[in-house]
Structure formats: C-alpha cells, structure tokens
C-alpha positions in Angstrom: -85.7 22.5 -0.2 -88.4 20.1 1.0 -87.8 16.5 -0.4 -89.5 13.0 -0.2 -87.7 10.4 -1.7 -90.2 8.0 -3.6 -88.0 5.0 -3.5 -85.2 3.9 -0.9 -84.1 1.2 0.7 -82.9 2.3 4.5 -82.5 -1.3 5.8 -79.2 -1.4 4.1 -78.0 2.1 5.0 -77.0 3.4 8.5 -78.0 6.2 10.9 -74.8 8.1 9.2 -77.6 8.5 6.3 -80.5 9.4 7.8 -78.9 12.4 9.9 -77.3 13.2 6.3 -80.5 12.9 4.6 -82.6 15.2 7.3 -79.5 17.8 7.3 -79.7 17.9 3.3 -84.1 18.6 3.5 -85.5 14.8 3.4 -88.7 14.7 6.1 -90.7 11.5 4.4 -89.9 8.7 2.1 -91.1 5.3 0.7 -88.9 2.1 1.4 -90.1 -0.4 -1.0 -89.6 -4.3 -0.3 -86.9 -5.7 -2.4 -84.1 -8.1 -3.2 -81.6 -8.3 0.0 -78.8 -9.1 -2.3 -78.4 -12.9 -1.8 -82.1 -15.4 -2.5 -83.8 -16.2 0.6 -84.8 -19.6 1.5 -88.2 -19.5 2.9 -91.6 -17.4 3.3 -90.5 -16.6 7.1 -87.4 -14.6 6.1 -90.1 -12.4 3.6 -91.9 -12.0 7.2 -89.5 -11.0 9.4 -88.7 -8.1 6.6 -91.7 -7.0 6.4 -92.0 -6.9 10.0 -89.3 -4.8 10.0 -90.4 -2.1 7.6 -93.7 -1.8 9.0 -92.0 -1.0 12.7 -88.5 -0.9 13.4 -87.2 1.0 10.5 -90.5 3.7 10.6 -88.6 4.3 14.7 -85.5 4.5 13.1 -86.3 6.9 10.7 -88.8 9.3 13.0 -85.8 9.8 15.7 -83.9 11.7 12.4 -87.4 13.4 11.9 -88.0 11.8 8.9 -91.5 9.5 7.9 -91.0 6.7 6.6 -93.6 4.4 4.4 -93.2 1.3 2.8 -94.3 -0.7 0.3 -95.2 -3.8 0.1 -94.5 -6.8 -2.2 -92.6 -10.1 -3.6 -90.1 -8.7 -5.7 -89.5 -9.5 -9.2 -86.2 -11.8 -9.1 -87.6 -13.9 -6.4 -90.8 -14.6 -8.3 -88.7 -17.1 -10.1 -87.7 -19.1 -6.7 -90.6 -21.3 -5.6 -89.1 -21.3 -2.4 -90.3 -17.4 -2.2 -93.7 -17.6 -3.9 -95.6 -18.9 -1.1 -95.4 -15.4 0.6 -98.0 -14.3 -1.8 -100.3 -15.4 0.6 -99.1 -13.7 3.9 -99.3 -10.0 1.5 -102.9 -9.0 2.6 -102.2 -8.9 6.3 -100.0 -6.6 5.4 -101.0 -4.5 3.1 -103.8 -3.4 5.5 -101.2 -1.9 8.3 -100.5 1.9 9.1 -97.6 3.3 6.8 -97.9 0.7 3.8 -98.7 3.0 1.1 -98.2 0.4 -2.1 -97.8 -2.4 -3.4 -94.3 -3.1 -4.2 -92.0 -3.1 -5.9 -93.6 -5.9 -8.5 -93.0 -6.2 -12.0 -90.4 -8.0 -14.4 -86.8 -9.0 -14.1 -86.2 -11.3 -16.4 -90.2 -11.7 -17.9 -90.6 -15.2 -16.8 -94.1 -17.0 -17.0 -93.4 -17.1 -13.2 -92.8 -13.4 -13.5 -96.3 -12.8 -15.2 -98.1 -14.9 -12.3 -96.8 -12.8 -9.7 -97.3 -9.6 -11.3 -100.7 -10.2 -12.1 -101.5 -11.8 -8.7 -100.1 -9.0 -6.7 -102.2 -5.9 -9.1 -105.5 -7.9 -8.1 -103.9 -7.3 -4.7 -103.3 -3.4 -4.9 -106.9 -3.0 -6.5 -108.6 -5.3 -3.5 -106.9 -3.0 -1.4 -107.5 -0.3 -3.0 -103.3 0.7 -2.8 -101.6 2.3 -5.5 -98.7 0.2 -7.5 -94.7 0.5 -7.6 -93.4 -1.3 -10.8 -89.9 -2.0 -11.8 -89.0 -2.0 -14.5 -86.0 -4.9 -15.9 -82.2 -4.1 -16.0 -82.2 -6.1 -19.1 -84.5 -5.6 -22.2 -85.9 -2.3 -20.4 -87.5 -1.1 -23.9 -89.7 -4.4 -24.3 -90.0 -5.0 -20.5 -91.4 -1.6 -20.0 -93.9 -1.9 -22.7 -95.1 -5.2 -21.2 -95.4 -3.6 -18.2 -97.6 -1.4 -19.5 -100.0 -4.0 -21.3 -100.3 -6.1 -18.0 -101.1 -2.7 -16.4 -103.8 -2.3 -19.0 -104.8 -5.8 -18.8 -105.9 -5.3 -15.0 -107.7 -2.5 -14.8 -106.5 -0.4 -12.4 -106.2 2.9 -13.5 -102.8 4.2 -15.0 -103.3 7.3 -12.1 -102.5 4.4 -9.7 -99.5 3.1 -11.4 -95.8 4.5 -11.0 -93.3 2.7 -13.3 -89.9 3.5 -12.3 -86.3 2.7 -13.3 -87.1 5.2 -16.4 -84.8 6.2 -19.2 -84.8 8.2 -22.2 -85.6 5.2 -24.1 -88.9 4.3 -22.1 -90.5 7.5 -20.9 -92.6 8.3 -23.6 -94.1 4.9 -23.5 -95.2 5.8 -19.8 -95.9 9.8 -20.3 -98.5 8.6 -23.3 -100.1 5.6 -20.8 -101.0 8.2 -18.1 -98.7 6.4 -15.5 -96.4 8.2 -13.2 -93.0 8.1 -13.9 -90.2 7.4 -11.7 -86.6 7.8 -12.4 -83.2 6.5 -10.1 -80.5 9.3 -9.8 -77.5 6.7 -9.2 -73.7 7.2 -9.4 -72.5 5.3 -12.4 -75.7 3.5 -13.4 -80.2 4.5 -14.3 -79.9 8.3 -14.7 -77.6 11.3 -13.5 -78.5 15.0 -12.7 -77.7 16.3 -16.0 -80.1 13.7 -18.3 -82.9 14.0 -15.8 -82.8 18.1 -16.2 -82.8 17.1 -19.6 -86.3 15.1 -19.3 -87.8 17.2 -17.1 -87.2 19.9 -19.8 -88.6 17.9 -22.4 -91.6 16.0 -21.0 -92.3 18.6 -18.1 -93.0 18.2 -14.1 -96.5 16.3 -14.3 -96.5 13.4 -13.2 -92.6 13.2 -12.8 -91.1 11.1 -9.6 -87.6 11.7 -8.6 -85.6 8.9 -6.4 -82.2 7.7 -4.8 -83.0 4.3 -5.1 -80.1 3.9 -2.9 -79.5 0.4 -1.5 -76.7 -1.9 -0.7 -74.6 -1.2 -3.9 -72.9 2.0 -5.0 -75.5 4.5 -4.5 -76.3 8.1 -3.0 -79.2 8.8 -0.8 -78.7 12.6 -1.0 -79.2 12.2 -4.7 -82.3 13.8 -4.7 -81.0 17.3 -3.4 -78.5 16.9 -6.1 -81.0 16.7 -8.7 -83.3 19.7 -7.1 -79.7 21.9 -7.3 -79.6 20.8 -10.8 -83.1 21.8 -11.7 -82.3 24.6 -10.2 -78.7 25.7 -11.8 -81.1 24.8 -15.3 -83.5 27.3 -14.6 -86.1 25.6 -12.8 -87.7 27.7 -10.5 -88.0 27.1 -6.5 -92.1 25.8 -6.9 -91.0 23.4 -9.9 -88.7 21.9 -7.9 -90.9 21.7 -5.2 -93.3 20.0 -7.3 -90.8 16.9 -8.7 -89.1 16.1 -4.8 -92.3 16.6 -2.5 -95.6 17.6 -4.2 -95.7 14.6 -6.8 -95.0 11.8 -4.3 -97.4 13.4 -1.7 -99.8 13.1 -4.8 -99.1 9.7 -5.7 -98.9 7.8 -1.9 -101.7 9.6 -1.1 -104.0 7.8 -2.8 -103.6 5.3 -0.1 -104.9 7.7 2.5 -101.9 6.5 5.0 -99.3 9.0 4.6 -98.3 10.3 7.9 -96.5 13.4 7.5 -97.4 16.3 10.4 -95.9 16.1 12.8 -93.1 13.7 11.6 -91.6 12.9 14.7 -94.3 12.5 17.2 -93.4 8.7 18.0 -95.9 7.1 20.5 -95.8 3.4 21.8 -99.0 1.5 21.3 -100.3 -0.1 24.4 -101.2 -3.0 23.0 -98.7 -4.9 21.1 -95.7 -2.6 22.3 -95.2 -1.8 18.8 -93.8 1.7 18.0 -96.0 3.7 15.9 -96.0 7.3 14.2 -99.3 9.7 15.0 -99.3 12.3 12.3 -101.4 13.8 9.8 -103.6 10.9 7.1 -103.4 11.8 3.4 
C-alpha cells in the first residue's frame, strides 16, 4: 500500500513518526501551514515557519525516504489577530519556492469580516500563482461555513478543479461533491471522521475526487491513520487499485497541478551550492 497523506503537520511530530509512517507505506505528503497552538506575536515568527517548511522539515522527512510538500498560507484563526495579518505580504516570495504546492490552509474559523479579507486576498494569491487551494473548513457552524466556502470559491474564479475543501463530514459532502471541488476528510481518534464512516462515504459518493488525511498535529491524533483507513476500504470490499486511487493517485492529481511535486527518487537529498540550503532532486509533476 502506497500512501500520500494530503494534510499533516510534521513540525509537531518526531522522527518516532516518520520511521513509523515509512514502515506503514507513506513516501510523500503535504504539510500545510497552520495554527502552532498558542497566537504568535509578530510577522517574523510566520517567517521563520515557513522557512522551516520549505527546508529543514523537507531534510527531515527525505532521510525516512518520504517527500515532503507544503503549503503555504495565514491560517484562518490568526486572520483575526492584526498582529498576524501583515504576513500577507511576505506570501508571494514564498509561494514561488520548490516544494510549495498550495496555498494554505485558508478559509474560515469563526467567519469574521477579517476572515473574509484574508480568504479572498490569499485566492487572488493561488490564482496569480497559478497554485491550487487548501481550504478549511470551521470547527463550529461547519454546515453554513462550508457553504460560504463554497460561494467565496465561486466568487473568485478559480476553478472548483483547483479547490480541495477539507475537514468534511457527512453533513457537508454533498455540498462539495455537487461544486466539483475535491474533497478532503481527517481520520482522527475521537474527533472529524473514523475508518468506519469514511468507508461509508466512499461507498456512497465514490473514489473521484476523494482526499484521505491524518491531519495529525500537536493534539490527540494518528499519523498512521491513513493505512488504517486503506485496511478498512479494504476489509469493505474495496479493491487493491480503489484504494490506491483515495491514498496516492488523487493527491498526486490534485498537487500536481502545481507542477512541483517531487516524488522519484524520494530520497535523493543534494546541498545547493549557493545558499547551503538542503534541497530534494526528484521527478516535477
């Protein structure tokens, strides 16, 4: 079982996970920019994040043979904190680097006007860079937030193709299946979706289209969640190529409308000369 997971955050898990995630058939994934769990207090700690996702973590990952992408964004929640919104500016010099394959994670927490700004401002972002676009979708109100989403979505242009909306339930998938957006769903422990209910939907609403991740993080989560789900498929009656289609084909799909996914050889690791930065040679999609 082949597997890239669409949507984790490795800068708050250890080497323990990576060797873990290789052993249990992970070789590429997508670590989206986030919330670190506490606000931060100025533009330059945004920076020296991103800085890490675009080098340090992408040589963490490759020595566990496993490619790492990011995306690239100001998250939701901190949209609110004017202390944050000034990174806006700093986004295109990244979004043009080796290994960003999105925008994101944008979207709505709590669908603040400051909330709307952002959202808006970053989309005119992914389409001037001509990136694809990692929404999330609110803890609270998902129903309403999802369906805002996918006006603002509208709103912009950018074609639905280009769009995975994530954090999915059964209560908001249908929205997204009938938008021609991808849809993403978190396998978590106690919270977002289990095994069992995403069989369920991918019984129901087939494998098009259909992005399985760990989400995992700094809470309670499992970064081996996606195997779990493939076994699941599986156990359902799923066959081997299905499977294959939800945990690598469909997120190969998506990212590679960036045209940066490095995948073959994953763990060719070279230095550049340059800047001394570590960098991944592998195959563009």
């Amino acid at each position: 079982m082949r597997i890239f997971d669409p949507h984790i955050h490795m800068t708050s898990r250890t080497t323990d996970d990576y060797e873990a995630m290789h052993a249990a058939g992970v070789r590429a994934l997508v670590e989206p920019a986030f919330w670190l769990g506490q606000p931060r207090t100025n533009v330059g700690s945004f920076l020296d994040y991103f800085d890490g996702l675009v080098g340090w973590e992408r040589f963490r990952a490759a020595q566990f043979g496993i490619a790492h992408h990011c995306a690239i964004a100001l998250n939701p929640k901190e949209a609110n904190d004017p202390r944050c919104t000034g990174v806006l500016e700093h986004l295109s010099h990244y979004l043009v680097k080796d290994g960003v394959v999105a925008v994101g994670e944008v979207g709505y927490d709590s669908m603040t006007p400051e909330e709307d700004d952002a959202f808006a401002r970053q989309l005119e972002l992914a389409a001037r860079h001509d990136l694809p676009v990692l929404v999330h979708t609110p803890h609270r109100d998902k129903q309403q937030g999802t369906l805002r989403t996918l006006d603002v979505v509208r709103e912009s242009g950018i074609p639905p193709e280009r769009v995975l909306v994530d954090h999915l339930n059964e209560t908001t998938v249908r929205a997204v299946a009938d938008s021609g957006c991808w849809m993403g769903f978190s396998i978590y422990p106690d919270t977002k979706m289990d095994e069992a209910r995403m069989v369920a939907l991918l019984a129901e609403y087939g494998t098009g289209r259909v992005l399985v991740n760990s989400a995992a993080d700094w809470g309670r989560s499992d970064p081996l969640k996606t195997r779990s789900t493939g076994l699941a498929m599986l156990e359902a009656g799923f066959d081997e190529s299905e499977v294959d289609t939800v945990l690598w084909s469909n997120p190969v799909e998506f990212y590679g409308q960036s045209g940066r996914l490095l995948l073959d050889p994953v763990t060719s690791l070279a230095t550049d000369t340059v800047t001394g930065n570590s960098v991944l040679r592998g195959e563009r999609r």
